[in-house]
N, CA, C and O atoms as CSV, one atom per row, in Angstrom:
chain,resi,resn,atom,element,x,y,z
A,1,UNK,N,N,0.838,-1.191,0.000
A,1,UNK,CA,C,0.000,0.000,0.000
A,1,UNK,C,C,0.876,1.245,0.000
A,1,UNK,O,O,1.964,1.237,0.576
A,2,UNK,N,N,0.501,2.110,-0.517
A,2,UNK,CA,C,1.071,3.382,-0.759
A,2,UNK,C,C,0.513,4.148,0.305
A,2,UNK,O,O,-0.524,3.843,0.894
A,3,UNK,N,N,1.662,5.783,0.693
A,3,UNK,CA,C,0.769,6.537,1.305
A,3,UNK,C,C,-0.462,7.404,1.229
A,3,UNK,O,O,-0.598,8.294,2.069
A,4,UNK,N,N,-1.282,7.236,0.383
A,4,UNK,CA,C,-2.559,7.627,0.313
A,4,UNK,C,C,-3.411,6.223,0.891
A,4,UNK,O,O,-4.085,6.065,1.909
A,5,UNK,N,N,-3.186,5.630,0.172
A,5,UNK,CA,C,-4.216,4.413,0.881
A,5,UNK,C,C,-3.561,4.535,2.607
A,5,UNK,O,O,-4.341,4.804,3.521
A,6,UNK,N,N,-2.569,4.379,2.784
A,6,UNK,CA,C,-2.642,4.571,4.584
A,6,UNK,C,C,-3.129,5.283,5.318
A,6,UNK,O,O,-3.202,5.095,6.532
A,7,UNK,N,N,-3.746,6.673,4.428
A,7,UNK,CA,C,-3.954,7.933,5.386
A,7,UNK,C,C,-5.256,7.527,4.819
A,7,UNK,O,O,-6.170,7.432,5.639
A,8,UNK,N,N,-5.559,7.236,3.435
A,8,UNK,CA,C,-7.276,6.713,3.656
A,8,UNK,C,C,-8.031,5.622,4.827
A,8,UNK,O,O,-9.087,5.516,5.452
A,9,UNK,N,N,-7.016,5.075,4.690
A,9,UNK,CA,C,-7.581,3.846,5.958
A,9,UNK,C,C,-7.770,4.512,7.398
A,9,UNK,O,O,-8.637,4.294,8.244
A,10,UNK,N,N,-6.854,5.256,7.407
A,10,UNK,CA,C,-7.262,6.191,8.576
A,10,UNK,C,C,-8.128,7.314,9.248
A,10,UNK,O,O,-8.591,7.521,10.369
A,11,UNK,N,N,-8.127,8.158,7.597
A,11,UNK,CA,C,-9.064,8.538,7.828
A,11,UNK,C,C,-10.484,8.326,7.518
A,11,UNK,O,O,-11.321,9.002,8.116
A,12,UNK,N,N,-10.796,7.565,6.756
A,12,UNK,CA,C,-11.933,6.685,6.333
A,12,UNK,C,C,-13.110,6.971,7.391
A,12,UNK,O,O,-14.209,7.219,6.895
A,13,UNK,N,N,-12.984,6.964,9.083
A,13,UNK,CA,C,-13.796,6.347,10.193
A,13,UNK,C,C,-14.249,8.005,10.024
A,13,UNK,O,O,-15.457,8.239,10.073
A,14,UNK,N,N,-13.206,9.270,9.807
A,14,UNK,CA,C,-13.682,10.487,9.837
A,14,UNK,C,C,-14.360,11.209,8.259
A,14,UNK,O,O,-14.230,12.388,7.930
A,15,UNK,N,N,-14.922,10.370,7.642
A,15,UNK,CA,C,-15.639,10.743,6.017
A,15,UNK,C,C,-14.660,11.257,5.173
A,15,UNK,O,O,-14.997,11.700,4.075
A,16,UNK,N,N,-13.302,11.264,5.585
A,16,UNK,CA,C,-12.317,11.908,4.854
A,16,UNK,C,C,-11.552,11.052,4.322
A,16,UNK,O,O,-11.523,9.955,4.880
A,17,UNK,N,N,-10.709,11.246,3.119
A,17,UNK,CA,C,-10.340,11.125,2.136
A,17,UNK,C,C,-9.295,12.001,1.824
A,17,UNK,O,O,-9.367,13.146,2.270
A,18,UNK,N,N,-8.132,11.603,0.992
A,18,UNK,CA,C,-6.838,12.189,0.891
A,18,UNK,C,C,-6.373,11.692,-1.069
A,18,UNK,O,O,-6.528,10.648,-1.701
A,19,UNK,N,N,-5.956,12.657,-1.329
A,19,UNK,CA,C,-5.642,12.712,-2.670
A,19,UNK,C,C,-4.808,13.441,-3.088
A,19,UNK,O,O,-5.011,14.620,-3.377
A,20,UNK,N,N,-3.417,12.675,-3.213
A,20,UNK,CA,C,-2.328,13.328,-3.929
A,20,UNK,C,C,-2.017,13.653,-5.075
A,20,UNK,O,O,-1.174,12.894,-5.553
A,21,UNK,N,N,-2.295,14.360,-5.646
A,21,UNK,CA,C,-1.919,14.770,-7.044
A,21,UNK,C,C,-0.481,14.325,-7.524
A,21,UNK,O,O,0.379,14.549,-6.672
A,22,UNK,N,N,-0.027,13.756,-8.671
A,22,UNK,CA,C,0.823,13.024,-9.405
A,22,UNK,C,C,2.669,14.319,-8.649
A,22,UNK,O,O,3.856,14.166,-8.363
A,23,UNK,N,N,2.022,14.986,-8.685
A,23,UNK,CA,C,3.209,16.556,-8.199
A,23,UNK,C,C,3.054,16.482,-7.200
A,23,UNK,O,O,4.200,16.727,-6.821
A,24,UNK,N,N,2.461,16.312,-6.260
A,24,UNK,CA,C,2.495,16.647,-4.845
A,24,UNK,C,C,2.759,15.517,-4.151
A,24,UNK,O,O,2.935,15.664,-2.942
A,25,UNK,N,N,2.861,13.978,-4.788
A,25,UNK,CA,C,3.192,13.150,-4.263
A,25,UNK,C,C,4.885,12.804,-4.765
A,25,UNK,O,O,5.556,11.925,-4.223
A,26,UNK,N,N,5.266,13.468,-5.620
A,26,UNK,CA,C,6.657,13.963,-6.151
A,26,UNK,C,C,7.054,14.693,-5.013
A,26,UNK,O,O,8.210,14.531,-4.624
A,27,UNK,N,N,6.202,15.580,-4.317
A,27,UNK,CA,C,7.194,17.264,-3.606
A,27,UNK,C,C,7.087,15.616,-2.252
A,27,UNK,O,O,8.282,15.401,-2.047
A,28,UNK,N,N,6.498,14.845,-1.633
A,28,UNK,CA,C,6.464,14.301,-0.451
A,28,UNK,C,C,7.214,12.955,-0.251
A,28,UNK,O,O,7.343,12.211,0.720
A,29,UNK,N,N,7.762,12.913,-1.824
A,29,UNK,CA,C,8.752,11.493,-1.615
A,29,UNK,C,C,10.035,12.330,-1.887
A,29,UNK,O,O,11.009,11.629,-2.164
A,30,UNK,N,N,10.288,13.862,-1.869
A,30,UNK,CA,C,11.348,14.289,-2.290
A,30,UNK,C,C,12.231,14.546,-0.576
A,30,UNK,O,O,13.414,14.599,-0.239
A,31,UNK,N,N,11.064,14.640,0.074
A,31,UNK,CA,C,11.693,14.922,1.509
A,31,UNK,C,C,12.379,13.691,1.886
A,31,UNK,O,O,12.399,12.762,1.079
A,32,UNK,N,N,13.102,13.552,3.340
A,32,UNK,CA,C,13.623,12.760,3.992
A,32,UNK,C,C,12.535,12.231,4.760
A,32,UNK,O,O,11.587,12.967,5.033
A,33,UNK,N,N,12.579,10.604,5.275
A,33,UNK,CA,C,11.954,10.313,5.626
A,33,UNK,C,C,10.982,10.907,7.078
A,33,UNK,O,O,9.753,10.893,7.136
A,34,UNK,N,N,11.699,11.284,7.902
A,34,UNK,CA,C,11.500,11.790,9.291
A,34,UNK,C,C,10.504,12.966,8.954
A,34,UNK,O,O,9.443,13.101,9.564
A,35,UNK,N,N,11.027,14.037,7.667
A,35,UNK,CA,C,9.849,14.911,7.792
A,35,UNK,C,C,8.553,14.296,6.687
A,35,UNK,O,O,7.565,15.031,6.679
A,36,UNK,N,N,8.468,13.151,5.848
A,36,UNK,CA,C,7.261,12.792,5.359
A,36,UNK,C,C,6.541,11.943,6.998
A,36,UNK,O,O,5.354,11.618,6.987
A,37,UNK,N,N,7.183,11.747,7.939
A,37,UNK,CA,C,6.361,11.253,8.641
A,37,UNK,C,C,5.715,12.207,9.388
A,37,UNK,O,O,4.786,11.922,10.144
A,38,UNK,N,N,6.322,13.795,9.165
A,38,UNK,CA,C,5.846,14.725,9.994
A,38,UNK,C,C,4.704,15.126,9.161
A,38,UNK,O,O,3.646,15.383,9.734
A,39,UNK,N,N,4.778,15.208,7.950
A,39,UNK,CA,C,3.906,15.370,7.041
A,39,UNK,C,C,2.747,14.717,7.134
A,39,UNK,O,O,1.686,15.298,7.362
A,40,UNK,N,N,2.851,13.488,6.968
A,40,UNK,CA,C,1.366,12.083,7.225
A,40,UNK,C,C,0.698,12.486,8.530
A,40,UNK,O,O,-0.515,12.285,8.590
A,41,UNK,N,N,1.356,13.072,9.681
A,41,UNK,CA,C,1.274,13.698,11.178
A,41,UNK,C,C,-0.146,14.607,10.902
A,41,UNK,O,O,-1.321,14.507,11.254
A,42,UNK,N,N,0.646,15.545,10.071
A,42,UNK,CA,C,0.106,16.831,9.993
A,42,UNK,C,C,-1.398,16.847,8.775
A,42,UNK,O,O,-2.292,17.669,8.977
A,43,UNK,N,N,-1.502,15.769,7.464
A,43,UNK,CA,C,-2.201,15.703,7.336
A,43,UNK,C,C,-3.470,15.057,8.149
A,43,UNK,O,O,-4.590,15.547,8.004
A,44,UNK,N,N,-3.274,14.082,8.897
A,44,UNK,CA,C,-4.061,13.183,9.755
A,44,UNK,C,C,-4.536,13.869,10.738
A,44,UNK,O,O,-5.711,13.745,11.085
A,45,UNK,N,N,-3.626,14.758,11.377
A,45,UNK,CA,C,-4.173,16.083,12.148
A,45,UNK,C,C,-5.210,16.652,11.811
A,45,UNK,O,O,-6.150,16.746,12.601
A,46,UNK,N,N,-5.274,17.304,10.192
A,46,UNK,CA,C,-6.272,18.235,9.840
A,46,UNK,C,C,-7.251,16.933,9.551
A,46,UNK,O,O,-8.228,17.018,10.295
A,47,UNK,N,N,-7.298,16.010,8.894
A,47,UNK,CA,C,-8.190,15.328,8.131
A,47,UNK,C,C,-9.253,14.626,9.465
A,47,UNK,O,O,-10.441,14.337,9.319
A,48,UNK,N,N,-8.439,14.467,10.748
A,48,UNK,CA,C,-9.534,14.094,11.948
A,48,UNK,C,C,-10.571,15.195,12.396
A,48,UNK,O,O,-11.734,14.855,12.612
A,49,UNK,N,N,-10.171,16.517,12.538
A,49,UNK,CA,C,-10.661,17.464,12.919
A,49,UNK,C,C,-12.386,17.058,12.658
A,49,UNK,O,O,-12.429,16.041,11.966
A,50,UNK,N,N,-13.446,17.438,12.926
A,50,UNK,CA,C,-14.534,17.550,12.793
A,50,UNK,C,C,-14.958,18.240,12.095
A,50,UNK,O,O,-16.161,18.008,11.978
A,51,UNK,N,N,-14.442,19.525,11.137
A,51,UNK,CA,C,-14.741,19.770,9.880
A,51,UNK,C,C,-13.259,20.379,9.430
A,51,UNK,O,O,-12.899,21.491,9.815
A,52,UNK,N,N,-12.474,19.573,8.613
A,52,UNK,CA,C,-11.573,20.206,7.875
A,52,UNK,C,C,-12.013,20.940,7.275
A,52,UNK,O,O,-11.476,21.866,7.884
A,53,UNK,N,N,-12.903,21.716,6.110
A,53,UNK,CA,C,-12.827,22.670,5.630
A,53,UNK,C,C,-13.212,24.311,6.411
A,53,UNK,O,O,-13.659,25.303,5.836
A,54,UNK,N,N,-12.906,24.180,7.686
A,54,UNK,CA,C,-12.963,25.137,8.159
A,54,UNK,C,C,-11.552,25.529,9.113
A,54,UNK,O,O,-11.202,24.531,9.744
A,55,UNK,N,N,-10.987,26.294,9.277
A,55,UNK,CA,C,-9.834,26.618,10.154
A,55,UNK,C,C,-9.684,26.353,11.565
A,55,UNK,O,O,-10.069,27.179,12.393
A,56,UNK,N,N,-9.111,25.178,11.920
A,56,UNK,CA,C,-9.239,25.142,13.130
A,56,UNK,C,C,-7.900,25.347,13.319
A,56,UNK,O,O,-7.062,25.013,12.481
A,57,UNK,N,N,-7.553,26.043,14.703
A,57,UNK,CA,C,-6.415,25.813,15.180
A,57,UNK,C,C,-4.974,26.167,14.347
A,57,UNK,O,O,-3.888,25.590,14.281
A,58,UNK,N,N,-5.487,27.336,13.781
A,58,UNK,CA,C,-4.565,27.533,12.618
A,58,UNK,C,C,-3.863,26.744,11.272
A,58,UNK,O,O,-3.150,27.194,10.375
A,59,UNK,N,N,-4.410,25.297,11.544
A,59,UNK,CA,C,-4.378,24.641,10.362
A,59,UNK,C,C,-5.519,24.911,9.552
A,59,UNK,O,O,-6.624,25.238,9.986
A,60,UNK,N,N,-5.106,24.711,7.968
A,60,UNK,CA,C,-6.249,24.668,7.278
A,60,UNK,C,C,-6.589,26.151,6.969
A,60,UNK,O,O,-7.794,26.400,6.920
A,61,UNK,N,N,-5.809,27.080,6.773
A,61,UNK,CA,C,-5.697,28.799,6.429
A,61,UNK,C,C,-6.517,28.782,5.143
A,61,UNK,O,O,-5.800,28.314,4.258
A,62,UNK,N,N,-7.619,29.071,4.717
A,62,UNK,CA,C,-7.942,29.964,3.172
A,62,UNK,C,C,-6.699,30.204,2.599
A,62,UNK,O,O,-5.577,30.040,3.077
A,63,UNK,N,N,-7.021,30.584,1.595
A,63,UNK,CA,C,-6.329,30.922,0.304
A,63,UNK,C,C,-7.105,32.064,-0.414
A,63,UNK,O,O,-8.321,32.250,-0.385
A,64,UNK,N,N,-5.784,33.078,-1.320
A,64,UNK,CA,C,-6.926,33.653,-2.343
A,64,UNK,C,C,-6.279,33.586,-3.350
A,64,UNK,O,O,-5.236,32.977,-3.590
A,65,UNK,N,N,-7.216,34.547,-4.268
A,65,UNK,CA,C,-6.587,35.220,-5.480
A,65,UNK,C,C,-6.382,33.445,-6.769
A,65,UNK,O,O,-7.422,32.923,-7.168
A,66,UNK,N,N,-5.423,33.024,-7.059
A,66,UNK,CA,C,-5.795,31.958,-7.618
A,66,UNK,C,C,-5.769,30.880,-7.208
A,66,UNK,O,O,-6.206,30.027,-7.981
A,67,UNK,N,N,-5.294,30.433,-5.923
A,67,UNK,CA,C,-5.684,29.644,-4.945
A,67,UNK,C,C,-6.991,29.871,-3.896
A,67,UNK,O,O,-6.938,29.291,-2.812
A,68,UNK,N,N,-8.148,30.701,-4.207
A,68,UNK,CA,C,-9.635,30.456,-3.648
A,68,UNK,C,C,-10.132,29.484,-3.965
A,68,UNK,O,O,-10.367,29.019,-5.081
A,69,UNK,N,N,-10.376,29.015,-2.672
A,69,UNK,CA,C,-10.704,27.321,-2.248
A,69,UNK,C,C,-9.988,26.405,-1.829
A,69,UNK,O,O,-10.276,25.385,-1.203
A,70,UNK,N,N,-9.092,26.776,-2.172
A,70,UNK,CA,C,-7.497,26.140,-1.411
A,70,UNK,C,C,-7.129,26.716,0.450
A,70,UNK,O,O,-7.371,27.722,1.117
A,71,UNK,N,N,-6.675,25.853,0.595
A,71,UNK,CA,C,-6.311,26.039,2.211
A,71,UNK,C,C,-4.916,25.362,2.138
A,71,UNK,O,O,-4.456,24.459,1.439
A,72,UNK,N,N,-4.305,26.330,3.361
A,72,UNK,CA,C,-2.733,25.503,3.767
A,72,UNK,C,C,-2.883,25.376,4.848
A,72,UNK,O,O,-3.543,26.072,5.620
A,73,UNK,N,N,-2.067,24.135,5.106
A,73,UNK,CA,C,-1.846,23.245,6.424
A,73,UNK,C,C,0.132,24.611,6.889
A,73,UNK,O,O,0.896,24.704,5.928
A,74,UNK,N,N,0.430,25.138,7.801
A,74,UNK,CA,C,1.353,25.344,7.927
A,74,UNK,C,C,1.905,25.660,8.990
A,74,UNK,O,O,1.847,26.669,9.692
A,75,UNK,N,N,2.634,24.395,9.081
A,75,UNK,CA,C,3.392,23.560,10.454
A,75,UNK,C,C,4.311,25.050,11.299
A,75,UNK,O,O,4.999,25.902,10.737
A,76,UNK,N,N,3.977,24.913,12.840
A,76,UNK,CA,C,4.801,26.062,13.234
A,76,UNK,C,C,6.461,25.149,13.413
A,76,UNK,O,O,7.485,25.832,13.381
A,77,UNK,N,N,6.571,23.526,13.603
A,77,UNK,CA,C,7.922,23.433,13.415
A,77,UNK,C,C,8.817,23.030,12.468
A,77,UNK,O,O,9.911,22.518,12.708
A,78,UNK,N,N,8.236,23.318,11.112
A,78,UNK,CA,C,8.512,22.890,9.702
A,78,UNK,C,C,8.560,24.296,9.060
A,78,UNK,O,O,7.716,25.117,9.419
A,79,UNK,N,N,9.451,24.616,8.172
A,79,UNK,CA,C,9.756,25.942,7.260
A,79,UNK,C,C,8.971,25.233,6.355
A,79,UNK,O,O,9.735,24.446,5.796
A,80,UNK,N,N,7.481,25.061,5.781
A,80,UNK,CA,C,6.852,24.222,4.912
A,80,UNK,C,C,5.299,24.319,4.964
A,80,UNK,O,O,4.577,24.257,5.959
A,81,UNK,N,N,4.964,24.482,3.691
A,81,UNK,CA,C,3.130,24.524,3.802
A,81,UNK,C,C,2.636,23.208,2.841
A,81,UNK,O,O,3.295,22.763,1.902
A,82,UNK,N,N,1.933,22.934,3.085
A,82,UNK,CA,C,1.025,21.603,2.074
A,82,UNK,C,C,-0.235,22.597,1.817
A,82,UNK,O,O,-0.882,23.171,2.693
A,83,UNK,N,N,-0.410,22.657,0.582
A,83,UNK,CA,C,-1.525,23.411,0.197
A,83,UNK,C,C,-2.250,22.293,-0.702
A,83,UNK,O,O,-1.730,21.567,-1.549
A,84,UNK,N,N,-3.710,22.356,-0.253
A,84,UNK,CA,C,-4.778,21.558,-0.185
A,84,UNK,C,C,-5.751,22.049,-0.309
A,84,UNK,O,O,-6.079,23.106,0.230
A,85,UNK,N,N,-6.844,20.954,-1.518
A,85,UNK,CA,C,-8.416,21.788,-1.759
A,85,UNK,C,C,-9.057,21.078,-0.960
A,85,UNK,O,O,-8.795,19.879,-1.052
A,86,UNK,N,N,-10.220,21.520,0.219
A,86,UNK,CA,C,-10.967,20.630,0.669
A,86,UNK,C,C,-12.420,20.720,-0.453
A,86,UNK,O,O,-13.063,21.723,-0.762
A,87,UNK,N,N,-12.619,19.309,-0.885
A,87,UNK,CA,C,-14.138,19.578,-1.604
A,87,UNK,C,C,-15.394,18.129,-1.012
A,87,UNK,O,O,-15.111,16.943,-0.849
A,88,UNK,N,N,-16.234,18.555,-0.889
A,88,UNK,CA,C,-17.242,17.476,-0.280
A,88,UNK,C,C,-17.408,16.642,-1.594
A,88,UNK,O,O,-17.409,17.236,-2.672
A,89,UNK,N,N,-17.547,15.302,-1.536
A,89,UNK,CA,C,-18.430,14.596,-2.340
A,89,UNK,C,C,-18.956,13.840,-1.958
A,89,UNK,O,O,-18.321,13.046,-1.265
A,90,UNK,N,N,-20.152,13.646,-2.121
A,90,UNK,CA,C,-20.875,12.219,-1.663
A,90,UNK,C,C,-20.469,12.346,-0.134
A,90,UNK,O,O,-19.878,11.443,0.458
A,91,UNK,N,N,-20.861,13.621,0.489
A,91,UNK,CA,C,-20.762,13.502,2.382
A,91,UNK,C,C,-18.997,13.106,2.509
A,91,UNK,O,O,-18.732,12.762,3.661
A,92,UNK,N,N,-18.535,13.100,2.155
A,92,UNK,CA,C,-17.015,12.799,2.166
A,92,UNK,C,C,-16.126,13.853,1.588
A,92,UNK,O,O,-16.068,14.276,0.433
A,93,UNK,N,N,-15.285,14.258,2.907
A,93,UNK,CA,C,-14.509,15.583,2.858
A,93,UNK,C,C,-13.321,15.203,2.085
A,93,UNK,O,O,-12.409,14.653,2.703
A,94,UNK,N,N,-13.195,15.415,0.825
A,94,UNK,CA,C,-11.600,15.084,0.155
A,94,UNK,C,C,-10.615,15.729,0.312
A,94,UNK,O,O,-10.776,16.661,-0.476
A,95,UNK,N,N,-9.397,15.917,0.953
A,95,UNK,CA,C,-8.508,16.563,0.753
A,95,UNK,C,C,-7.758,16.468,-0.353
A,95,UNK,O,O,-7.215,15.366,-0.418
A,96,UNK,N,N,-7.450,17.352,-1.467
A,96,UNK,CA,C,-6.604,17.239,-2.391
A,96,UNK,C,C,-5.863,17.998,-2.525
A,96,UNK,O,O,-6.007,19.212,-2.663
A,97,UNK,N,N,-4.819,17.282,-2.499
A,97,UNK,CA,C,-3.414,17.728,-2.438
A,97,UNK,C,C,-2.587,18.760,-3.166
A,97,UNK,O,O,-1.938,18.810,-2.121
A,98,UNK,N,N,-2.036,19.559,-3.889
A,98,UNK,CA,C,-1.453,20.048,-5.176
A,98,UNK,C,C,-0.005,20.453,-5.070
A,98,UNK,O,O,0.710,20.742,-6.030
A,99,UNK,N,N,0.412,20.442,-3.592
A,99,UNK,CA,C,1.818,21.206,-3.371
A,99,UNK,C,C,1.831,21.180,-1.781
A,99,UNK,O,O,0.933,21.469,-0.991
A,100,UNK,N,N,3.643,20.571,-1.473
A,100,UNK,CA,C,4.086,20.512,-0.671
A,100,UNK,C,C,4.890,20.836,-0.814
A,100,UNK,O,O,5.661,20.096,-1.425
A,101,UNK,N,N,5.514,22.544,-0.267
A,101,UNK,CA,C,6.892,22.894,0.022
A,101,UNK,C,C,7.591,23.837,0.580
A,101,UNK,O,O,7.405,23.882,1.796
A,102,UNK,N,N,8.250,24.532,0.217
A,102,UNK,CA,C,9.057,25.352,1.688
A,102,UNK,C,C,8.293,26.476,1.524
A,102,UNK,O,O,7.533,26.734,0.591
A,103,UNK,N,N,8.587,27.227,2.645
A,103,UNK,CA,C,7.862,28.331,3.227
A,103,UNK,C,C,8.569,29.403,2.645
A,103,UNK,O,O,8.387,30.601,2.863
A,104,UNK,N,N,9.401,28.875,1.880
A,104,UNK,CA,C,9.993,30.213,1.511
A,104,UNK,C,C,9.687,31.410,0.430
A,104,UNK,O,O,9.947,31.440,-0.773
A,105,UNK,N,N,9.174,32.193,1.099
A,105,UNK,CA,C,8.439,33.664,0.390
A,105,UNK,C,C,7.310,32.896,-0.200
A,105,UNK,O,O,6.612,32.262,0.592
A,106,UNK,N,N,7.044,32.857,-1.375
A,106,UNK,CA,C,5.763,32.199,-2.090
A,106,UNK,C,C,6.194,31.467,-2.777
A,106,UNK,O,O,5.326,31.000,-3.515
A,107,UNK,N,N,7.298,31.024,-2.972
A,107,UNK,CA,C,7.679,29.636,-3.763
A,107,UNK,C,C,6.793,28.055,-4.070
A,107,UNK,O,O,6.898,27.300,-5.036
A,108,UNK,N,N,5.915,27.940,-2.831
A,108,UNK,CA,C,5.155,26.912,-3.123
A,108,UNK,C,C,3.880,27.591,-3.247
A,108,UNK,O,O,3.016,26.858,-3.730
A,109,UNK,N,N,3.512,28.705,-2.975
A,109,UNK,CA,C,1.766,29.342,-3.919
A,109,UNK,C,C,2.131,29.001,-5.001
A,109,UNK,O,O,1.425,28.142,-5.530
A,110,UNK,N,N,3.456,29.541,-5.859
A,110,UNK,CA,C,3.503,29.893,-6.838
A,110,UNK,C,C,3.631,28.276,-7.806
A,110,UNK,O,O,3.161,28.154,-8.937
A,111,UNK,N,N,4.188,27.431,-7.235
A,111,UNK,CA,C,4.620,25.874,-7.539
A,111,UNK,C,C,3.059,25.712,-7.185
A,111,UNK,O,O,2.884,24.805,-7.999
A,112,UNK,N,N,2.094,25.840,-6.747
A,112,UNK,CA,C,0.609,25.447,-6.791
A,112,UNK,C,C,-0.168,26.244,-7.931
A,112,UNK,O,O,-0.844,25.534,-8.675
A,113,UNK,N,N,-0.172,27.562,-8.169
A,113,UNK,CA,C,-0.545,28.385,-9.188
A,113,UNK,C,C,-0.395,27.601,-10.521
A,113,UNK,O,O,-1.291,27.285,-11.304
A,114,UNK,N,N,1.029,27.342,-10.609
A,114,UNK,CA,C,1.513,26.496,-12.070
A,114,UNK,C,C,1.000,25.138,-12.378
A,114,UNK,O,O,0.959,24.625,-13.496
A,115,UNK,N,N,0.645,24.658,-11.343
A,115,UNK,CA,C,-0.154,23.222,-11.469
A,115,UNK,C,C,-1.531,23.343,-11.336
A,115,UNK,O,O,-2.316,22.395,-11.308
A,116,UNK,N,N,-1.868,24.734,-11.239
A,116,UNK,CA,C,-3.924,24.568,-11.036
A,116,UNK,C,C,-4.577,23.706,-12.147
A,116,UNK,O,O,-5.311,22.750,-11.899
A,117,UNK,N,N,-4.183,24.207,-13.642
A,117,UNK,CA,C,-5.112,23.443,-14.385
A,117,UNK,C,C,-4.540,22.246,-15.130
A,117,UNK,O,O,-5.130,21.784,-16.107
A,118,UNK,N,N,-3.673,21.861,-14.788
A,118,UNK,CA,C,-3.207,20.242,-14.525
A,118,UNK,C,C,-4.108,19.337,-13.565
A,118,UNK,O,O,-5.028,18.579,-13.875
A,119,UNK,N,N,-3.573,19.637,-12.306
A,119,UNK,CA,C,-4.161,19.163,-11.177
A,119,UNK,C,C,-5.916,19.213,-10.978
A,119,UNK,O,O,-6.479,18.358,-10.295
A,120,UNK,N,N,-6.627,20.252,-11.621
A,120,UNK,CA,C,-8.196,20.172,-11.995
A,120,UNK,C,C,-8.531,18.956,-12.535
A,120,UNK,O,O,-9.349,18.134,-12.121
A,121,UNK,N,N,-7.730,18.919,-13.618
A,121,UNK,CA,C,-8.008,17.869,-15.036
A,121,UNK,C,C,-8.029,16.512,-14.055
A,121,UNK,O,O,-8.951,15.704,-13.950
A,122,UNK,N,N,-6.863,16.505,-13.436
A,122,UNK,CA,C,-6.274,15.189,-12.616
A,122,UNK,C,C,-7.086,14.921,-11.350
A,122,UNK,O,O,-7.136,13.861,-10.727
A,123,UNK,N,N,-7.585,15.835,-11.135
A,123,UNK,CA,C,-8.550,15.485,-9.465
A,123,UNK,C,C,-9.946,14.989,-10.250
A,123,UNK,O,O,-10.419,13.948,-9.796
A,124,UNK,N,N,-10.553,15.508,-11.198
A,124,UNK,CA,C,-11.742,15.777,-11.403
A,124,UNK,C,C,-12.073,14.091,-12.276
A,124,UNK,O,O,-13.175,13.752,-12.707
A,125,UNK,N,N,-10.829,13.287,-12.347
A,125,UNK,CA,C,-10.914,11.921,-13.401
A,125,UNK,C,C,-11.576,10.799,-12.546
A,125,UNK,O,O,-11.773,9.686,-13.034
C-alpha cells in the first residue's frame, strides 16, 4: 500500500479522504523520511478534525486570489506549507493535495498556481 491508501484507511472512520496529485506526491517522496512522517502527522491532524474545511487551530488557512478554495496546512515546526483543496463529495470531505513545500516567500503558492489546471483535469478523473 502506498501513502494515500494509509492515510485513507485512517481517515476513512472520519468521512475523509486524501488525494495526492501526481506533483504533490513527487514534492512528499522528495523529503527525507522523518519529515514525510511529519507530514502524514500533519495531514491526519487536519483530516480528523470535525470539519476540515474550516480553520481550526490555525491549520487549514484559506487561500486567495488563484488559490480560492485552497487552504494551507502550515506547520509552526517545519519551514513548509502543504496546500490543499478541501471539496465534499458524496458527504465525504476530500482533501486534495497540489503542493508541498518550503515556506519560503511564495515559492510553493507559486509551484501550486503552475499546477492549477493540470491538477483540476487530474482530481476531477
Amino acid at each position: 500500500m502506498g501513502i494515500q491508501d494509509d492515510l485513507n484507511e485512517e481517515l476513512g472512520k472520519y468521512n475523509v479522504k486524501v488525494k495526492f496529485s501526481k506533483n504533490s506526491l513527487s514534492d512528499y517522496k522528495s523529503y527525507p523520511e522523518g519529515t514525510r512522517k511529519l507530514i502524514v502527522a500533519l495531514i491526519l491532524k487536519q483530516g480528523t478534525k470535525k470539519n476540515p474545511l474550516l480553520k481550526p487551530e490555525g491549520h487549514g488557512e484559506p487561500l486567495y486570489n488563484k488559490l480560492a478554495g485552497f487552504a494551507k496546512i502550515k506547520p509552526k515546526a517545519l519551514s513548509m506549507r502543504i496546500i490543499y483543496r478541501p471539496r465534499e463529495i458524496e458527504s465525504i470531505v476530500r482533501m486534495e493535495i497540489i503542493a508541498i513545500g518550503p515556506r519560503n516567500k511564495d515559492k510553493v503558492y507559486e509551484m501550486a498556481a503552475k499546477r492549477l489546471s493540470a491538477f483540476i483535469e487530474e482530481m476531477d478523473k
